[in-house]
C-alpha positions in Angstrom: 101.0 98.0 104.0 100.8 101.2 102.9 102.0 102.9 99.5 103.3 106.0 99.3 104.3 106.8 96.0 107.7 107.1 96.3 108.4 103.5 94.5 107.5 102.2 91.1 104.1 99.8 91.0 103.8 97.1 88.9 100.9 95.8 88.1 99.9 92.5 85.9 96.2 91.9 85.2 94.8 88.5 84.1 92.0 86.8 83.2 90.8 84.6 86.0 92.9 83.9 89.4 95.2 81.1 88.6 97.1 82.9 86.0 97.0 85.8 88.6 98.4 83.8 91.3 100.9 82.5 89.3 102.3 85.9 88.1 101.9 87.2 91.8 104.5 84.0 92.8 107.1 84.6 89.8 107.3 88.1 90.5 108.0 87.9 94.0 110.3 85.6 93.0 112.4 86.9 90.3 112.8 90.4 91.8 113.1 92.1 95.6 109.3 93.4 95.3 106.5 93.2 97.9 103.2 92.3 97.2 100.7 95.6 97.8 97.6 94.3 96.6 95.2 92.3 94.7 92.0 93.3 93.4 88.9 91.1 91.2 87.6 93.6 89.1 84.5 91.5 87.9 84.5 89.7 84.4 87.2 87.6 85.8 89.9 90.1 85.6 92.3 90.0 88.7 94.7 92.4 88.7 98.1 92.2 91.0 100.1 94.9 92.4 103.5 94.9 93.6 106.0 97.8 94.7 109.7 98.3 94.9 112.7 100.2 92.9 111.9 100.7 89.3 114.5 97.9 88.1 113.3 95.2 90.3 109.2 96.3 89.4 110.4 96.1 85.7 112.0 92.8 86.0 109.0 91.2 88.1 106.4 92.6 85.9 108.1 90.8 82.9 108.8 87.8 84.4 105.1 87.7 86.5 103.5 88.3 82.6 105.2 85.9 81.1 104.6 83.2 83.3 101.1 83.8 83.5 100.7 84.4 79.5 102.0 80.3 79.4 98.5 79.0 81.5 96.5 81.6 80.9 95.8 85.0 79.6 97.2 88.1 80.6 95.2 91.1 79.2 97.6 93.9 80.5 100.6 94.9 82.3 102.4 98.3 83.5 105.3 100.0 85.8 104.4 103.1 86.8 107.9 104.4 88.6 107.3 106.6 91.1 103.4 107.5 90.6 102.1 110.4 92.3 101.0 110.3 95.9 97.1 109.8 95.5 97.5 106.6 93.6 98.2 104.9 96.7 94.8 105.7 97.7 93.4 103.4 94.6 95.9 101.1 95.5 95.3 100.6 99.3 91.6 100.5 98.5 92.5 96.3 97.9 95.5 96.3 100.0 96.3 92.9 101.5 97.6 93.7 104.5 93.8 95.5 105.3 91.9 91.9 106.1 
C-alpha cells in the first residue's frame, strides 16, 4: 500500500506486541483508517501506523492509545496530518502490504 503524503498518519508505539496489536485492532475499529504499517524497532517497542483523513487518524489514534495504555504500555503517540511526501518513504520501508 503505498503512502503518499496527502493523508494524516497516525502512529501509536508500544512496548511489546500485544499492546500493539491491540491498539492496531481498536483503531481500525473506531475510525475509517487503513493500516500502513508496523514496524519492531528493537527494545520491544512496536510502533503502528495507520492513514486516513485527519479526523478519523485523530480519533483512532486516541482510541488505539487508550486501549493499549489498559494492558500495557504505550510510550508514544502522534498525528501528523498531511506530512510531506518523503515520509512515506520511512513509512513504506515496514509496509504490510510489501511481504
Amino acid at each position: 500500500m503505498e503512502y503518499r503524503g496527502d493523508e494524516a498518519l497516525g502512529l501509536v508505539e508500544t512496548i511489546g506486541m500485544v499492546p500493539a496489536i491491540q491498539a492496531a485492532d481498536t483503531m481500525l475499529k473506531a475510525a475509517d483508517v487503513v493500516l500502513v504499517s508496523y514496524e519492531n524497532v528493537g527494545s520491544t517497542l512496536v510502533t503502528v501506523m495507520v492513514k486516513g483523513d485527519v479526523a478519523a487518524v485523530k480519533s483512532a489514534v486516541e482510541a488505539g492509545s487508550e486501549a493499549a495504555a489498559k494492558i500495557g504500555k504505550v510510550t508514544a503517540f502522534n498525528i501528523m496530518p498531511r506530512p510531506i511526501r518523503p515520509i512515506g518513504h520511512i513509512v513504506m520501508a515496514h509496509d504490510i502490504d510489501s511481504n
